[in-house]
Short mmCIF file of the C-alpha atoms (twelve columns), coordinates in Angstrom:
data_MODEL
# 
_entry.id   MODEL 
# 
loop_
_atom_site.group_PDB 
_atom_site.id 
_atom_site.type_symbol 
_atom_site.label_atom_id 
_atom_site.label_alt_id 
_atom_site.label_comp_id 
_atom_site.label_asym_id 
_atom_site.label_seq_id 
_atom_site.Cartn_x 
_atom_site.Cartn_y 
_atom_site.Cartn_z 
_atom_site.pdbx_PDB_model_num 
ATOM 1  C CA . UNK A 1  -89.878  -49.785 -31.040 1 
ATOM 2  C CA . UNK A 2  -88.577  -52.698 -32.749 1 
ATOM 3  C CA . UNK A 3  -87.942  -50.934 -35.887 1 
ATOM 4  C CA . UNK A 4  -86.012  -48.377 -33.980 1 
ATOM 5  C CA . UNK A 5  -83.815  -50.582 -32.004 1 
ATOM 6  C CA . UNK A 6  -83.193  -52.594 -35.418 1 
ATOM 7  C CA . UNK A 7  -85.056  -56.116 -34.193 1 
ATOM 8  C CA . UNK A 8  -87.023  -58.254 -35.969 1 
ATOM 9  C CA . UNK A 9  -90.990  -58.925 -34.412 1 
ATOM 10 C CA . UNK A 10 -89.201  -62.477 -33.510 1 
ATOM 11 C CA . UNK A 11 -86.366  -60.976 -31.530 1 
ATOM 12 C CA . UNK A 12 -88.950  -59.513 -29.146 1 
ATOM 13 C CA . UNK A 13 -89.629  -62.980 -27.314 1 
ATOM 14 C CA . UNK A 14 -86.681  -64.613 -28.305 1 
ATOM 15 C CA . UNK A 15 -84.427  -62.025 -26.663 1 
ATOM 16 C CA . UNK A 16 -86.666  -61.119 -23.694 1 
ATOM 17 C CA . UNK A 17 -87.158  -57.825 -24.726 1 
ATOM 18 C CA . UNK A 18 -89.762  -55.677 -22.372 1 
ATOM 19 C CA . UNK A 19 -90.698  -52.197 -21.117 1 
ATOM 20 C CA . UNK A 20 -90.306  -51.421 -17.489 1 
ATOM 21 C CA . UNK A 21 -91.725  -48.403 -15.501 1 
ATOM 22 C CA . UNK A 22 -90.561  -46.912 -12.448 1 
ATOM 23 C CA . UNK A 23 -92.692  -48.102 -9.506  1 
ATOM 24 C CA . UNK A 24 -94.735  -51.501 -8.619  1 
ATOM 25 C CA . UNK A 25 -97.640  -50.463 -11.364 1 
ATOM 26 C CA . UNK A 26 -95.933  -51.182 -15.148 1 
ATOM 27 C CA . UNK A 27 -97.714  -48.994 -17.696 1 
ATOM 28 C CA . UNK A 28 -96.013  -50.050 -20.917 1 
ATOM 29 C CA . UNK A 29 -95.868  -52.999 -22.513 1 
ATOM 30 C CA . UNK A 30 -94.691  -53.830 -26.089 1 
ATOM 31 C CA . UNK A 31 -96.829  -55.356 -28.716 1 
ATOM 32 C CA . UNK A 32 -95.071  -58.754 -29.573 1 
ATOM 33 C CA . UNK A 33 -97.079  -59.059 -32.991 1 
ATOM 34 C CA . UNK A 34 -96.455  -55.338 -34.064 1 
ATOM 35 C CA . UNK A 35 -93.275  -54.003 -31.715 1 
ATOM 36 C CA . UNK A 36 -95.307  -51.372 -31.038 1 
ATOM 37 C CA . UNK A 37 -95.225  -49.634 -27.500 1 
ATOM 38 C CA . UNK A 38 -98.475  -50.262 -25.969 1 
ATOM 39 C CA . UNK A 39 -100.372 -48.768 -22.622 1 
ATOM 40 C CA . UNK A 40 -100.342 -52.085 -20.379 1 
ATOM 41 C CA . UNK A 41 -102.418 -50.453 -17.427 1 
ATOM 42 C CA . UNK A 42 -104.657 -47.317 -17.415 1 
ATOM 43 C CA . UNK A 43 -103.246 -44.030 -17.033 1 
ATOM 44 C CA . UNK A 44 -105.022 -41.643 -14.461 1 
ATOM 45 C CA . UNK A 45 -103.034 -38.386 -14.344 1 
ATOM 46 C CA . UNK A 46 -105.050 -37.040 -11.332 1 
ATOM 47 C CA . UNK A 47 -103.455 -40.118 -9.736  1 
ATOM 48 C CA . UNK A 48 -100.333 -39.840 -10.592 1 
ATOM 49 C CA . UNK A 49 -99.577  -36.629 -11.034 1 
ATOM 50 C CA . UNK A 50 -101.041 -34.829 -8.193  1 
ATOM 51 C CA . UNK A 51 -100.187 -31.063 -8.287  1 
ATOM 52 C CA . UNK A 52 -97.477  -30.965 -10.758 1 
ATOM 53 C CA . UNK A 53 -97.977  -29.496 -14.214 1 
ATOM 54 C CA . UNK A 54 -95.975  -31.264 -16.429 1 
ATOM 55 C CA . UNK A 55 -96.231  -35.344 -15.873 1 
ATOM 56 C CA . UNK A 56 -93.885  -37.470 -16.781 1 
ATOM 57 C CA . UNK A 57 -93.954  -40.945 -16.794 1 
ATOM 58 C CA . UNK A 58 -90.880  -42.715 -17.296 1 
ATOM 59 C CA . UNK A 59 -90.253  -46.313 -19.148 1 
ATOM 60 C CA . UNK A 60 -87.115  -48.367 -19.932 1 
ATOM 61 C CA . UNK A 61 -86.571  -51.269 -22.781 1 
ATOM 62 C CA . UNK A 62 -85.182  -53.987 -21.507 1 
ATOM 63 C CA . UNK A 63 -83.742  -56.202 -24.365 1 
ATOM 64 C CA . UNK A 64 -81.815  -59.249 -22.936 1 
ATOM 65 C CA . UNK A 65 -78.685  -61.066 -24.531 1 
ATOM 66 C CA . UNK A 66 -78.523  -58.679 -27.729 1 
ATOM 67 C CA . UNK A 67 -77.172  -54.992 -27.402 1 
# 
């Protein structure tokens, strides 16, 4: 993620940057020593995705004071 949004593994903490998912439960996090997106909380499908075929779970990056 931080090679995509052109940040260096620093700019992660320095500029607050964060993954947020919909909801109280936050499933992503990112990696501050790789940038890489990470599963923060296990994911039970059954859960959260009762009767629907395709699940979706949906995530935003939050990147504070730099875009």
């Amino acid at each position: 993620v931080a090679k995509d949004l052109g940040l260096q593994l620093q700019d992660i903490s320095d500029h607050g940057v964060r993954a947020v998912s919909e909801g109280r439960t936050q499933y992503f996090a990112l990696h501050e020593k790789t940038g890489h997106l990470v599963t923060a909380e296990r994911i039970d499908r059954e859960q959260l995705c009762v009767r629907v075929q395709q699940c979706v779970l949906r995530c935003e990056l939050i990147v504070e004071g730099k875009m």
